[in-house]
Structures are given as C-alpha cells and as structure tokens.
Backbone as ProteinMPNN parsed JSONL, in Angstrom:
{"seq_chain_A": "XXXXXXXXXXXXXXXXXXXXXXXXXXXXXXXXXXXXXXXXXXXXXXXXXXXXXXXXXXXXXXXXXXXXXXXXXXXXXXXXXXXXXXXXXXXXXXXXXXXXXXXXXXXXXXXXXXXXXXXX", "coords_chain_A": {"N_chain_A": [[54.426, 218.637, 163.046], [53.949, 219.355, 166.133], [51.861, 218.367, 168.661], [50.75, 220.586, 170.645], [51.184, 220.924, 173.798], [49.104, 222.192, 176.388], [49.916, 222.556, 179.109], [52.208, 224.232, 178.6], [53.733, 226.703, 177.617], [53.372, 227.497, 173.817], [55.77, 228.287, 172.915], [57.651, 227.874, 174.006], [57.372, 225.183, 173.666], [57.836, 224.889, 170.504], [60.88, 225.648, 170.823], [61.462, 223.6, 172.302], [61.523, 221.322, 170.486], [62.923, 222.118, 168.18], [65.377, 222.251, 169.236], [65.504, 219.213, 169.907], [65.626, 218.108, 167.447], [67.908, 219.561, 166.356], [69.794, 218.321, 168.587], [69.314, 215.643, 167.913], [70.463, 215.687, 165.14], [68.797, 215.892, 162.65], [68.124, 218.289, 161.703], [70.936, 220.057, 160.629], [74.537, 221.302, 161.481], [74.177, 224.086, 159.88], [72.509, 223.739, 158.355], [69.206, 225.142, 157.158], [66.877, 225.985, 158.753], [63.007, 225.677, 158.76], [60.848, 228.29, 157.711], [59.741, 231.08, 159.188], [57.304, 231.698, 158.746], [56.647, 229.678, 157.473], [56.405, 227.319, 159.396], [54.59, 228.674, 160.708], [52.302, 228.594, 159.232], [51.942, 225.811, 158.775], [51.532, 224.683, 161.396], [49.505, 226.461, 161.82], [49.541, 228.209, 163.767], [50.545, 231.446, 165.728], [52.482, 233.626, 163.87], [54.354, 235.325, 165.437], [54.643, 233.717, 167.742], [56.666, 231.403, 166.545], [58.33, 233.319, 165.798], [59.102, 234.045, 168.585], [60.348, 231.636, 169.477], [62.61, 230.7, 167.891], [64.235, 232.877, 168.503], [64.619, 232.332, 171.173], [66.555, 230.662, 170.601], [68.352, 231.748, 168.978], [69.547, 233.484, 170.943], [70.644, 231.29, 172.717], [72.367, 230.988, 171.047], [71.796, 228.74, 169.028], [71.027, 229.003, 166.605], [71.225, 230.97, 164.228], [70.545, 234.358, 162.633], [70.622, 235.282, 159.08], [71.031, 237.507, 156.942], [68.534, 238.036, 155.057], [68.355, 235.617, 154.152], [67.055, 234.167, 156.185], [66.704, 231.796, 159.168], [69.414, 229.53, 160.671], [71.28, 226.754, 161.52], [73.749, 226.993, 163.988], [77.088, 226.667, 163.532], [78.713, 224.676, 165.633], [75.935, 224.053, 167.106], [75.624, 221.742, 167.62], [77.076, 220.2, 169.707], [77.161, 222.494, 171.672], [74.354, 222.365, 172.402], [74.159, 219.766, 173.391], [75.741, 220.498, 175.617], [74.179, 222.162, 177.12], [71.785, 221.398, 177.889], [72.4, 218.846, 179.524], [73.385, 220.003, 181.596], [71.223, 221.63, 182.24], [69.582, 219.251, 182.866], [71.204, 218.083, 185.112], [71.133, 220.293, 186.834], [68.567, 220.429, 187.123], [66.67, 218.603, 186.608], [67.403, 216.281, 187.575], [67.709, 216.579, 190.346], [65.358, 216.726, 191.642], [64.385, 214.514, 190.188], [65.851, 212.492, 191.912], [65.292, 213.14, 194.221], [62.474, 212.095, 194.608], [63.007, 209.464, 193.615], [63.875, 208.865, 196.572], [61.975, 209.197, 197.672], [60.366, 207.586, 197.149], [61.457, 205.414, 197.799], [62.628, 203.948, 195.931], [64.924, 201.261, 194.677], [67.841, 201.725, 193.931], [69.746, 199.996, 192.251], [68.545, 198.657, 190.777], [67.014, 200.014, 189.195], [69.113, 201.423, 187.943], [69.399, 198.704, 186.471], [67.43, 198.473, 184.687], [65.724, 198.199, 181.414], [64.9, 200.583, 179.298], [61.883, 201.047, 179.173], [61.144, 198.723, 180.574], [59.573, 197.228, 183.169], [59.442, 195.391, 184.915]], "CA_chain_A": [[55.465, 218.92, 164.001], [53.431, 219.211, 167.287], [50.843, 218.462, 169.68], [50.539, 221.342, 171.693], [50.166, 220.902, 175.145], [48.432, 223.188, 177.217], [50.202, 223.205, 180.353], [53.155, 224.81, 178.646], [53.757, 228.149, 176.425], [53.818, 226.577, 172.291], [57.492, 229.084, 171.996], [58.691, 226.752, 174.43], [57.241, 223.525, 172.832], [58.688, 224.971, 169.697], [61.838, 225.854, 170.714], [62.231, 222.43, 172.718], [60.915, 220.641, 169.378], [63.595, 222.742, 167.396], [66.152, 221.709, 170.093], [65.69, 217.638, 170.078], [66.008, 218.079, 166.071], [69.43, 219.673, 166.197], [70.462, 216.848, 169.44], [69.094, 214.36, 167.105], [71.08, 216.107, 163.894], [68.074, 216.197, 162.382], [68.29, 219.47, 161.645], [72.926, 219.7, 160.678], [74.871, 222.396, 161.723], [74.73, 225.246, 158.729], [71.886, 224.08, 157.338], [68.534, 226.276, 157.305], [65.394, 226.16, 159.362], [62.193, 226.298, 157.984], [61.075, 229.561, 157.493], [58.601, 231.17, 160.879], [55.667, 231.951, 158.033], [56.396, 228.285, 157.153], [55.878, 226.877, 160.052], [53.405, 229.362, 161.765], [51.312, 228.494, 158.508], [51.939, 224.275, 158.746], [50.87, 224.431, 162.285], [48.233, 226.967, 162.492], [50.096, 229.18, 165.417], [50.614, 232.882, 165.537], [54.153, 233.837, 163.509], [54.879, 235.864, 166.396], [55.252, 232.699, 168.713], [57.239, 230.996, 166.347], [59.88, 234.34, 165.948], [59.779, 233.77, 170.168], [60.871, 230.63, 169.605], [63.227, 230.808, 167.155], [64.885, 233.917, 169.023], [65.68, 231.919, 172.144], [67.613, 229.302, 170.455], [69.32, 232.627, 168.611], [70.151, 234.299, 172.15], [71.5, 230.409, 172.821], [73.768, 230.321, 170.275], [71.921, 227.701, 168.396], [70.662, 229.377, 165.426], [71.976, 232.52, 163.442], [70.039, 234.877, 161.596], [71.236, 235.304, 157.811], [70.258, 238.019, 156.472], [67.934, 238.055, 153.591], [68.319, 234.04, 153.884], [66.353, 233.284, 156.785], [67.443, 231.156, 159.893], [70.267, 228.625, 160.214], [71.469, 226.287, 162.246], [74.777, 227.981, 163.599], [78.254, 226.025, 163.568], [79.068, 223.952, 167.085], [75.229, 223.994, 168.121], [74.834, 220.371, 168.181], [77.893, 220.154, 171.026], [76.29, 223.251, 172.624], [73.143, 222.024, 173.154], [74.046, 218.813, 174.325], [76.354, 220.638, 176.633], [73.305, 223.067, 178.093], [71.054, 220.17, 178.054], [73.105, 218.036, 180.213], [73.839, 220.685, 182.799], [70.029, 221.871, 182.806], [69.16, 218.69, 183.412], [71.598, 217.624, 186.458], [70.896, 221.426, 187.853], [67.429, 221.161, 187.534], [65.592, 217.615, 186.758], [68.196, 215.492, 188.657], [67.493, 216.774, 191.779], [64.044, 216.626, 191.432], [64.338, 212.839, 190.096], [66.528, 211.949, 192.854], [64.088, 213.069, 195.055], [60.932, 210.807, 194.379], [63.341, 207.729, 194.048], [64.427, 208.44, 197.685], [60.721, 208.969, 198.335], [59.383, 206.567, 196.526], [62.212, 204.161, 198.298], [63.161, 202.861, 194.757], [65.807, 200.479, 194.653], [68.558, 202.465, 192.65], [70.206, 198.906, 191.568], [67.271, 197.875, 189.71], [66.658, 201.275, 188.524], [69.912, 201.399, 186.486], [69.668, 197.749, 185.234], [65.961, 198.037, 184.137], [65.762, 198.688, 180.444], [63.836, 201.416, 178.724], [59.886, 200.684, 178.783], [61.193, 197.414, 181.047], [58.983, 197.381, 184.426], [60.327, 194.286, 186.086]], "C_chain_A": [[55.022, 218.536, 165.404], [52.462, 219.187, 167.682], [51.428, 218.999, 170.692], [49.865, 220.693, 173.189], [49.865, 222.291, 175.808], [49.113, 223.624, 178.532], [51.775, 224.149, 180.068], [53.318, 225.896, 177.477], [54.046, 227.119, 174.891], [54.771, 227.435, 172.229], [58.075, 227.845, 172.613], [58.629, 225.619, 174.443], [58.195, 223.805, 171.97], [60.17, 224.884, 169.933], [62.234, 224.692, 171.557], [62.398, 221.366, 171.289], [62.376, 220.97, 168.857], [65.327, 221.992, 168.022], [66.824, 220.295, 170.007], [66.016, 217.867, 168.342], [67.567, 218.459, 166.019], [70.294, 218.436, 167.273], [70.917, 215.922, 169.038], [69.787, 214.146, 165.468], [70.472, 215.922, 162.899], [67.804, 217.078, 161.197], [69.985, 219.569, 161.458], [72.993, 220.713, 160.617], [75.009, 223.05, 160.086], [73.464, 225.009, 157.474], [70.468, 224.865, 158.326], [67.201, 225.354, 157.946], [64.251, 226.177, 158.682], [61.701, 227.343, 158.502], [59.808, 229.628, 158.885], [57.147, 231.556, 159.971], [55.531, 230.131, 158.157], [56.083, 227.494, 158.203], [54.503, 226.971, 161.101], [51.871, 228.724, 160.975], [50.891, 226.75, 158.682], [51.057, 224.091, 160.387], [50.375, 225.013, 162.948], [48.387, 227.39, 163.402], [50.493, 230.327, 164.419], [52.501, 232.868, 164.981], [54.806, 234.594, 164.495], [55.738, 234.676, 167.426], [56.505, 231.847, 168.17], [58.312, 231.922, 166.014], [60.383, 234.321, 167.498], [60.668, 232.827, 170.067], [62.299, 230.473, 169.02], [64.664, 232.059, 168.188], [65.287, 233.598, 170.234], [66.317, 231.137, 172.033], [68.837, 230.561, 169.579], [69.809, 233.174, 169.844], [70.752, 232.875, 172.597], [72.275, 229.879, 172.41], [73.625, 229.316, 169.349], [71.753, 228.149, 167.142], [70.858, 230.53, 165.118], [71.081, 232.756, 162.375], [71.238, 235.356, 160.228], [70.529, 235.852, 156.894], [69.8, 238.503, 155.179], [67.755, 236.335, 153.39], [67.338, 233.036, 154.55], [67.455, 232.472, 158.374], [68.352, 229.92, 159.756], [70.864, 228.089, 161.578], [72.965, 226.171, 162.473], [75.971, 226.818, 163.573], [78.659, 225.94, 165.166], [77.61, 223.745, 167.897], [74.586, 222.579, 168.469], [75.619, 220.08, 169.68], [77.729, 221.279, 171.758], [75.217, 223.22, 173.079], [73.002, 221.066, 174.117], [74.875, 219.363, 175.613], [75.091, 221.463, 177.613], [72.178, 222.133, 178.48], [71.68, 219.294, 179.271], [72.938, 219.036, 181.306], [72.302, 221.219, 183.18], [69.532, 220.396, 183.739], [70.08, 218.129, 184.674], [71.632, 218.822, 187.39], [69.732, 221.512, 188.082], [66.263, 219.714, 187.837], [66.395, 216.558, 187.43], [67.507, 215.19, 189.645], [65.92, 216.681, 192.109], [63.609, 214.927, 191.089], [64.454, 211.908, 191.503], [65.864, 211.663, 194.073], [62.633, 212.083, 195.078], [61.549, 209.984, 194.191], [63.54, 207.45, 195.285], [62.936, 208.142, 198.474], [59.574, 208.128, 198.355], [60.354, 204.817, 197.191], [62.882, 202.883, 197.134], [64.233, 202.383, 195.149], [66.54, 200.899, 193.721], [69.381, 201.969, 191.829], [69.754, 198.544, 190.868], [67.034, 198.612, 188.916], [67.457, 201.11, 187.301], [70.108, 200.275, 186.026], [68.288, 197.398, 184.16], [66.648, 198.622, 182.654], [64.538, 199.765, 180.011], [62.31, 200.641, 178.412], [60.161, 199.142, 179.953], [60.871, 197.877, 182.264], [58.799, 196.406, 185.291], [60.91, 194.44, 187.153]], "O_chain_A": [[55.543, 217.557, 165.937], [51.732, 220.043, 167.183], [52.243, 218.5, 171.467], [48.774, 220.249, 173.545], [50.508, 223.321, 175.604], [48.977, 224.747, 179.016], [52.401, 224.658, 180.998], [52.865, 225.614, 176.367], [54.817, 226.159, 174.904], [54.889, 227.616, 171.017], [58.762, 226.998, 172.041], [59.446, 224.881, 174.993], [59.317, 223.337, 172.158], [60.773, 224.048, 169.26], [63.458, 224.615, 171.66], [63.422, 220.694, 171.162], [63.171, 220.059, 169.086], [66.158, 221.401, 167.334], [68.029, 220.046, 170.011], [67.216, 217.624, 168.215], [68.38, 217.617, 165.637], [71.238, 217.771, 166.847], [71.979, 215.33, 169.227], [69.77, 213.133, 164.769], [71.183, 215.723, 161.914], [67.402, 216.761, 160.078], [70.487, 218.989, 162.42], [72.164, 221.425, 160.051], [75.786, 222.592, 159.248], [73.314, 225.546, 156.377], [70.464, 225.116, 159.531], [66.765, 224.27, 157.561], [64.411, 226.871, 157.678], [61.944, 227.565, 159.688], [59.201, 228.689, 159.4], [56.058, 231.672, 160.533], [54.648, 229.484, 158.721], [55.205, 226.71, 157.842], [53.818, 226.206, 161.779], [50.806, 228.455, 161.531], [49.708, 226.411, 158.717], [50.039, 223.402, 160.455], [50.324, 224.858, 164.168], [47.517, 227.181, 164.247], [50.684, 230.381, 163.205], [53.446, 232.3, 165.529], [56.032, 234.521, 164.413], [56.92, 234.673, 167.768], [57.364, 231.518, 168.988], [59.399, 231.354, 165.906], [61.56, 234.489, 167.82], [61.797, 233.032, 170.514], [63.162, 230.081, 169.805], [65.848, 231.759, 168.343], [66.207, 234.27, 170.7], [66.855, 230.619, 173.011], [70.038, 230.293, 169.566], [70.999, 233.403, 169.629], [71.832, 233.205, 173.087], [72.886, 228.867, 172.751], [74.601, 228.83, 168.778], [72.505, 227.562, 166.364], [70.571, 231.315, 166.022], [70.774, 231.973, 161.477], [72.411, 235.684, 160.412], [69.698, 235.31, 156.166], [70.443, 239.189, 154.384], [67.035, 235.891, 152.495], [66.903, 231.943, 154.187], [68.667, 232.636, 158.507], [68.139, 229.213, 158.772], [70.945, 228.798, 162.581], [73.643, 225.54, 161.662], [75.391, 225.733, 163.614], [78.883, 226.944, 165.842], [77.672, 223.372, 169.069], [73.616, 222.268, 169.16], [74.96, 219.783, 170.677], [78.285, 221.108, 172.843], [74.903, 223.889, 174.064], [72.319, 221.071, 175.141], [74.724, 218.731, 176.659], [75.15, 221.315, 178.833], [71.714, 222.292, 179.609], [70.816, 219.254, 180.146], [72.059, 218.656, 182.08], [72.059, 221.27, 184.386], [69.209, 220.399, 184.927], [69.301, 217.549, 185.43], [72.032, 218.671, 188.545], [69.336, 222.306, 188.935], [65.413, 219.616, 188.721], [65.617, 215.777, 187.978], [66.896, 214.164, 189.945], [65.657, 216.513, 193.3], [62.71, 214.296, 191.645], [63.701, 211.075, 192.006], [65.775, 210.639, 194.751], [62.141, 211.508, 196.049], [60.889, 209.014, 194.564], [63.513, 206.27, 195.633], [62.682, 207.352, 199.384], [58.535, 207.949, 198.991], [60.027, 203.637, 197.069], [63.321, 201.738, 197.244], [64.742, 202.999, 196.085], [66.182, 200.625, 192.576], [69.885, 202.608, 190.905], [70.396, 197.936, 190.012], [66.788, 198.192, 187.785], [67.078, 200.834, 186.162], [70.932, 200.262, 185.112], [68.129, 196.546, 183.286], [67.695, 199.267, 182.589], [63.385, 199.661, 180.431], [61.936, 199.862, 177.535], [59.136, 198.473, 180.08], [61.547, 198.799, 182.722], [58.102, 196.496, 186.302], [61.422, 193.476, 187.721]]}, "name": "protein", "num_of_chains": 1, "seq": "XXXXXXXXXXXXXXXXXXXXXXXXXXXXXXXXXXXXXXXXXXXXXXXXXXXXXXXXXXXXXXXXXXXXXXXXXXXXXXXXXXXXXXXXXXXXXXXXXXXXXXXXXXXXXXXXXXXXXXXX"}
C-alpha cells in the first residue's frame, strides 16, 4: 500500500491513500474495504491508526460501517470526494500555489501549456 512518510501522521497517509482509491474508483461505491486487522497486519502499523483512518473518511461520508460486515464504501462517495477535494484544494493549496508562481515570477502562459513532467 504505502511508504510512510515521516513528516506526516500514517492515519492521514492512510486515509489520503484510501481517498485517491475511491477518486480513482478503485475502490466502487458499495463495495467493501479491506478489513483494519487486514491492513494493520499487511503493513505492519498499529490497528488503532488504521480505525483513525478509516473513521475520518466515516465522519466524511465516505465509508459506512456495516455491522457485523465490516467497512464499505458508502453510495455517492466518489462525487463527494471529488467535490471536498476540489474545494480543499482551491481553499487551501491554490492560494499557496498561486503564491510562489507570483514569486517565483512564472510565466502563467507557459505554465498552463506545459505538459505533465514537460520542463520546457
């Protein structure tokens, strides 16, 4: 699943990890999660961190406990994520982008015709 980084809590690797899988449909609305032994055990982290994790994508609406079944990936959370996704990022990494192109004096014509990985 992951390489942990260090400069950030592993719930909120996980639960970004967990995140790009449902974005990516990956993961399809209604079907099931693997289980928080199952993953705590695959990648050698505390089952506690992975019930954190798990439990802020349930307080976001993405995943529904089912009980006796395990977690599940709830109905509308692929068009709810991309909708909280979108708005985190133009409330939070936008403005923050926007900033170091003005400071960095980028050229914001070139910017949007460069292609991905293209540094021309």
């Amino acid at each position: 699943m992951g390489d942990w980084k260090d400069n950030e809590p592993i719930y909120l690797q996980l639960r970004d990890l967990v995140l790009t899988q449902i974005l990516g449909g990956l993961i399809a609305e209604g079907e099931a999660v693997p289980s928080v032994r199952q993953v705590a055990s695959e990648e050698r982290i505390n089952p506690l961190t992975v019930s954190k994790a798990y439990q802020l994508l349930v307080d976001e609406g993405l995943l529904e406990k089912r009980r006796g079944l395990g977690m599940f990936v709830a109905q509308g959370a692929q068009q709810a994520a991309l909708s909280q996704e979108r708005e985190r990022f133009l409330n939070e990494e936008w403005p923050e982008t926007l900033a170091r192109i003005h400071a960095l004096q980028l050229d914001t014509e070139q910017l949007l015709s460069m292609q991905i990985g293209d540094r021309s």
